[in-house]
Residue, then its C-alpha position, 0 to 999 in steps of 0.5 A: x500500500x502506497x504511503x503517498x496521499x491521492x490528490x482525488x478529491x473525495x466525499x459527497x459530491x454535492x458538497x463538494x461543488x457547494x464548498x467550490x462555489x463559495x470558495x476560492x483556491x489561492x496558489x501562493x509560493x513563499x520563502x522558507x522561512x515565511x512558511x516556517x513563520x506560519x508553521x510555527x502560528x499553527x503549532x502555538x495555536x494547534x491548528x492548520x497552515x491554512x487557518x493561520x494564512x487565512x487569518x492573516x490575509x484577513x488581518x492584512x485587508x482589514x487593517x491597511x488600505x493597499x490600494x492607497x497606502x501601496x506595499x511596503x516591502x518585497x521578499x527579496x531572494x539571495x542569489 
């Protein structure tokens, strides 16, 4: 038996085109230390990866005007 997960989604498939018609998927490549940054949230908080991203893109949207303000930084990467 294989130990590698399936990348089949699997479950009601109702459920399933429900959860997708109200929810976007987000692809996003990080630096390892940003994922390590997340990782170590998820471990102090005891949950996921995906609830600390979560909630740290609704912290950023609801506490900064971007489209005035504008980024302030970018992650640069060592050549």
């Amino acid at each position: 038996m294989s130990t590698e997960k399936s990348h089949f989604v699997t479950g009601n498939a109702a459920r399933v085109a429900a959860h997708r018609s109200q929810h976007v998927r987000i692809d996003v490549s990080v630096l390892p230390r940003t994922a390590d940054a997340v990782d170590e949230l998820a471990s102090q908080f005891s949950t996921s990866r995906a609830v600390v991203v979560r909630s740290l893109l609704r912290f950023a949207l609801t506490n900064r005007n971007w489209k005035v303000q504008g980024l302030l930084w970018v992650d640069e990467v060592s050549k």
